[in-house]
C-alpha positions as CSV (number, residue, x, y, z in Angstrom):
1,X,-58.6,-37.8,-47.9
2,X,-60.9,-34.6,-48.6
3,X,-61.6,-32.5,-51.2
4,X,-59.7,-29.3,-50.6
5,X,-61.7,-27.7,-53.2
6,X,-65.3,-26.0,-52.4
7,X,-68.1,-27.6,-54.3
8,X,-68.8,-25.2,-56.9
9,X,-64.9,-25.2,-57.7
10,X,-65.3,-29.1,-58.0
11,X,-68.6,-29.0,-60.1
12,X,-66.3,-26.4,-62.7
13,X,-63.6,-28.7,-62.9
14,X,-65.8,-31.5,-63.9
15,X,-67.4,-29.6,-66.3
16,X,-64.7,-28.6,-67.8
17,X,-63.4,-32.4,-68.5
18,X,-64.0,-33.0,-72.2
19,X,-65.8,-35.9,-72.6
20,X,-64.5,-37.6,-75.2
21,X,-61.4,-40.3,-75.1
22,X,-58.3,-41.3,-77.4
23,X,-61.1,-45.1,-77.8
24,X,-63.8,-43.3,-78.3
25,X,-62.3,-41.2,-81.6
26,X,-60.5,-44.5,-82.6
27,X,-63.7,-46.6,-82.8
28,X,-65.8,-43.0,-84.8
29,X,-63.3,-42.9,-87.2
30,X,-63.5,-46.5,-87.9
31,X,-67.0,-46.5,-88.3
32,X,-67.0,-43.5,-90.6
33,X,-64.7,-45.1,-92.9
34,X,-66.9,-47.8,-93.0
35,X,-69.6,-45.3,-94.9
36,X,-71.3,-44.7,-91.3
37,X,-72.7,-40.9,-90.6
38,X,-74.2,-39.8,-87.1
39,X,-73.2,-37.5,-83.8
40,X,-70.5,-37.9,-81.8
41,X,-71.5,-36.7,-78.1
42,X,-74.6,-34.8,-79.0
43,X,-76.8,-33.4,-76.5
44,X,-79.4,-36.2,-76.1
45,X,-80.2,-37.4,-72.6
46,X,-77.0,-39.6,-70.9
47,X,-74.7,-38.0,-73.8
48,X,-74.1,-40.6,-75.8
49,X,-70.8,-41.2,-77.3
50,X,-72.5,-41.6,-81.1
51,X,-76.1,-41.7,-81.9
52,X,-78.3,-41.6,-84.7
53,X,-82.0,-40.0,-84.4
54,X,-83.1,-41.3,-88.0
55,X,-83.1,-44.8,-86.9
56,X,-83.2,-43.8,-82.6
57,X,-79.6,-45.6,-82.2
58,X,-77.4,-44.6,-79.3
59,X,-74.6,-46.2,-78.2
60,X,-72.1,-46.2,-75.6
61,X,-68.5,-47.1,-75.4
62,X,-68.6,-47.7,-71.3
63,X,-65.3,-47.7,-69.3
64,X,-64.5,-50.4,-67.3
65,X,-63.2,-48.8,-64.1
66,X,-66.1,-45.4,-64.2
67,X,-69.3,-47.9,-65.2
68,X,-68.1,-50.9,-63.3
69,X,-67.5,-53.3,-65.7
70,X,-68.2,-56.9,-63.4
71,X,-65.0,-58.6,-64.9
72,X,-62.5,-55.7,-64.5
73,X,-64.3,-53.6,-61.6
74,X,-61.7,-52.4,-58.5
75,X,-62.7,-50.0,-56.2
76,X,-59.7,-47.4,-54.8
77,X,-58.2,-48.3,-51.5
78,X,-57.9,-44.8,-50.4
79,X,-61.1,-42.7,-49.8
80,X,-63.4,-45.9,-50.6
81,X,-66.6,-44.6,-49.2
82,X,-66.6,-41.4,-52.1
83,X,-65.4,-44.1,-54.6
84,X,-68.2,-47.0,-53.8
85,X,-70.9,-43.8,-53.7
86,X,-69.5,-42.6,-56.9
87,X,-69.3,-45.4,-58.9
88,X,-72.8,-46.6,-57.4
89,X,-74.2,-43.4,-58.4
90,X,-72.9,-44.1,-62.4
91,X,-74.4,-47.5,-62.0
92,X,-77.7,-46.5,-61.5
93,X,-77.9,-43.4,-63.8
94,X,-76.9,-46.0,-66.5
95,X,-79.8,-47.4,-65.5
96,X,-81.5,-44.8,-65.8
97,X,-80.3,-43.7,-69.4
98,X,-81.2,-47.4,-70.2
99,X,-84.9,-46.7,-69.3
100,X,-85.4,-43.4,-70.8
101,X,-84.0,-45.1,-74.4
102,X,-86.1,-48.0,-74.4
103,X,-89.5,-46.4,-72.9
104,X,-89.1,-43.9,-76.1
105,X,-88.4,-47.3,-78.4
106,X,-84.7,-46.2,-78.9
107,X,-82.1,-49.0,-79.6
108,X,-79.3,-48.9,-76.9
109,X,-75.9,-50.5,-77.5
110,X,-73.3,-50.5,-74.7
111,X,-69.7,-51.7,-75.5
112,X,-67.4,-52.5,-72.5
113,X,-63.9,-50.7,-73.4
114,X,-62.2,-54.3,-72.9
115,X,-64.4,-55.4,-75.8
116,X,-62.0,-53.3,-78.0
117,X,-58.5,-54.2,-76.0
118,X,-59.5,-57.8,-76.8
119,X,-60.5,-57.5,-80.5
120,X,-61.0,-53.9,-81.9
121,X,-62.5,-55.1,-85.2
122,X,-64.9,-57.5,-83.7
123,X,-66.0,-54.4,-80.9
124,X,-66.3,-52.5,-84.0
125,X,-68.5,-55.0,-86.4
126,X,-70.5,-55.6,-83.8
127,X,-71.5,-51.9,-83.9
128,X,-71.8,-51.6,-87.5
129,X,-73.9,-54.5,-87.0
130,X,-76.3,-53.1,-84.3
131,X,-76.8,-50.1,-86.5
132,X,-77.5,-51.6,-89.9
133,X,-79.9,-54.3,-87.9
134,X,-81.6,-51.3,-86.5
135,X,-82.5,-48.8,-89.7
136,X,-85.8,-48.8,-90.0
């Protein structure tokens, strides 16, 4: 099926999608009731969904079906080759978020969403944990 929108109209709809989701405010406000303090979505490179510069801690709560998770992955039946392209595309600027981090000796955490669906309380120890391992 193609897009009847021009570019430019798609490119302003996209930016227009907020980029936060009903799991990623769940698992912030568990966190800050746990006594943890940092940025929600700042403006760093990849726009990580928290992130603390003090101790160079980003992490990112990664859906399953838009970053490919390799247990729960499926591709769309209808208009496969923009899908594939798409979601290869996200793949590989993960990537490339991934490398930018660790070449500037940042500590990257990336949570799978079905992390949370299977235990929310261990998905969100387990990032406590990463960030009180990695306070310098």
């Amino acid at each position: 099926m193609a897009d009847n929108l021009t570019q430019e109209q798609r490119k302003k709809n996209m930016q227009a999608i907020k980029s936060q989701s009903a799991l990623e405010n769940k698992v912030t406000i568990a966190l800050w009731k746990m006594g943890y303090r940092f940025r929600k979505n700042a403006k760093l490179f990849g726009k990580p969904d928290i992130s603390i510069k003090k101790y160079k801690v980003v992490i990112f709560i990664d859906s399953c079906f838009w970053h490919c998770c390799p247990i729960h992955k499926s591709m769309p039946k209808s208009n496969s080759d923009y899908w594939e392209k798409k979601l290869r595309r996200n793949i590989s600027r993960d990537i490339e978020v991934n490398n930018y981090y660790r070449e500037r000796g940042w500590n990257i955490l990336r949570v799978w969403e079905h992390e949370f669906k299977e235990n929310f309380n261990i998905a969100v120890n387990n990032i406590a944990r990463f960030i009180s391992e990695n306070k310098n």
